[in-house]
C-alpha positions as CSV (number, residue, x, y, z in Angstrom):
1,X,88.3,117.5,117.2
2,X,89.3,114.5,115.4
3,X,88.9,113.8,111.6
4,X,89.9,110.8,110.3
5,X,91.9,110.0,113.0
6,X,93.8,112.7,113.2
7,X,93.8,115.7,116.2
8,X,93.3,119.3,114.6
9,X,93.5,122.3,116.4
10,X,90.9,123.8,118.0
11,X,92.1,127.3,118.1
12,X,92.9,127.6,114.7
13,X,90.7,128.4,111.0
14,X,89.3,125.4,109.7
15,X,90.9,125.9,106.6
16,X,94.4,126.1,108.5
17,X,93.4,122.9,110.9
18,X,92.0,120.8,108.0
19,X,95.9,120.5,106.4
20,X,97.3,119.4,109.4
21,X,95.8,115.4,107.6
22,X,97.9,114.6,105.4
23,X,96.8,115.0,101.1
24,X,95.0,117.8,102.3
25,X,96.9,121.4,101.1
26,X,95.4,124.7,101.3
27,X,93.4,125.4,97.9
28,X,91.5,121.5,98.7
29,X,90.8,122.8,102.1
30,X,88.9,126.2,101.0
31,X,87.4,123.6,98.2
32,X,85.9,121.2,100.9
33,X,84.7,124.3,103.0
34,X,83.0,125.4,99.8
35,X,81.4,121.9,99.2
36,X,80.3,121.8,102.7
37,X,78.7,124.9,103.3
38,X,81.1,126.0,106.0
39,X,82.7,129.8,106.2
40,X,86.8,130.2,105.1
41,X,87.2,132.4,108.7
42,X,85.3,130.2,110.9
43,X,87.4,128.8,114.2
44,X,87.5,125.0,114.5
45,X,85.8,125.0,118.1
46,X,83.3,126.9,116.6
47,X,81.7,124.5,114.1
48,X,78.1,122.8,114.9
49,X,78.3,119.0,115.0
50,X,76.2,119.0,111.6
51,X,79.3,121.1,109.6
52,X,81.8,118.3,111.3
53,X,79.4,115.7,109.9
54,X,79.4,117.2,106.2
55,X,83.1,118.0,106.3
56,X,84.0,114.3,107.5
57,X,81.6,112.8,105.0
58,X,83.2,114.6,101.9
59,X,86.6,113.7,103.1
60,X,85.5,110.1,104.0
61,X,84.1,109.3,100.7
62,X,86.0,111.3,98.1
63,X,89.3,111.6,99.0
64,X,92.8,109.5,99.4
65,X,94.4,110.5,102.7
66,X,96.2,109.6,105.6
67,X,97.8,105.5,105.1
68,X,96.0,104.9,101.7
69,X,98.0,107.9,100.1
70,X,101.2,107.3,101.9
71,X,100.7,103.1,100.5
72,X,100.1,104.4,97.4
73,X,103.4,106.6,97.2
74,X,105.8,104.4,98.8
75,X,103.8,101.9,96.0
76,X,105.0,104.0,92.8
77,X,108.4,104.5,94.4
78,X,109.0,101.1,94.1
79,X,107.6,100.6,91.1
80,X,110.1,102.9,90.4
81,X,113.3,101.2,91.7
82,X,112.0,97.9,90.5
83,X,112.2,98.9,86.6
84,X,115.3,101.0,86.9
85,X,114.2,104.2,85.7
86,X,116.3,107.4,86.1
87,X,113.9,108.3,88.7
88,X,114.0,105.2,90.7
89,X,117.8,105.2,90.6
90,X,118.0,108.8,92.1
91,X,115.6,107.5,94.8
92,X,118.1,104.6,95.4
93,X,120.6,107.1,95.3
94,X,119.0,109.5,97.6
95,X,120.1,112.1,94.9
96,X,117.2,115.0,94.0
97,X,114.9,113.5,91.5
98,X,113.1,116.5,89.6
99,X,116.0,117.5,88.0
100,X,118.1,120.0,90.9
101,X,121.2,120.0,90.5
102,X,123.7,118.5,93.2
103,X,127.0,120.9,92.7
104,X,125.2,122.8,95.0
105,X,122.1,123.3,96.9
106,X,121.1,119.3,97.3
107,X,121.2,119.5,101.3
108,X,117.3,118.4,101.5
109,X,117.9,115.7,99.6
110,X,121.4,114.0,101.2
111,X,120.6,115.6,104.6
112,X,122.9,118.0,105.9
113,X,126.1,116.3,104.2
114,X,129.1,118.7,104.5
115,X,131.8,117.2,102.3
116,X,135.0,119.4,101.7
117,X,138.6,119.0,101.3
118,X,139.9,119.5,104.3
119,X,136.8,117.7,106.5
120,X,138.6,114.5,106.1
121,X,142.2,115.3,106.6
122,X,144.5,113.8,109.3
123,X,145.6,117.0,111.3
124,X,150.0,118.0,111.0
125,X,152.5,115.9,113.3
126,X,153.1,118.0,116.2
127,X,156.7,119.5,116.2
128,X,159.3,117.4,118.5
């Protein structure tokens, strides 16, 4: 089944498949199910082409998903970067942003950056 343009899983809860689109998280999920009439437990296969036509509606028409809400991001990011706000100078920097700290445990952020003291060292001269 396709939503939005997006594939979601047939053999999975609607509630599970409907946060495989992006902007959709589990507590909207159960809240569109609600809206639309449709049981939490119910198997995506399983739904009538009348519950896919409520459930696309309400997404269609009230929510920001998908490409709009990625724009949108990348959008205030820049804005951002542009004014030179702390926030947008971490984002440059590709340093955590919500206040982590980076002594330790900032490995999302930088990737998997391994920088100790002896990483960069040139090995002994070999004895002649």
């Amino acid at each position: 089944m396709r939503i939005v343009g997006i594939n979601i899983p047939d053999n999975k809860n609607i509630e599970i498949s409907l946060t495989y689109i992006y902007g959709i998280g589990n507590s909207l999920a159960r809240k569109l199910l609600q809206e639309a009439n449709i049981p939490l437990g119910k198997k995506t296969k399983d739904l009538t082409a009348e519950e896919i036509s409520r459930l696309r509606d309400l997404i269609e028409k009230d929510l920001k998903i998908e490409g709009d809400l990625r724009e949108e991001i990348r959008s205030n990011i820049k804005r951002l970067k542009e004014i030179n706000c702390w926030r947008g100078l971490r984002h440059q920097k590709g340093l955590p942003v919500r206040g982590q700290r980076t002594r330790c445990n900032s490995r999302t952020v930088r990737g998997n950056v391994r920088r100790t003291v002896g990483s960069g060292r040139k090995p002994p001269p070999a004895p002649k």
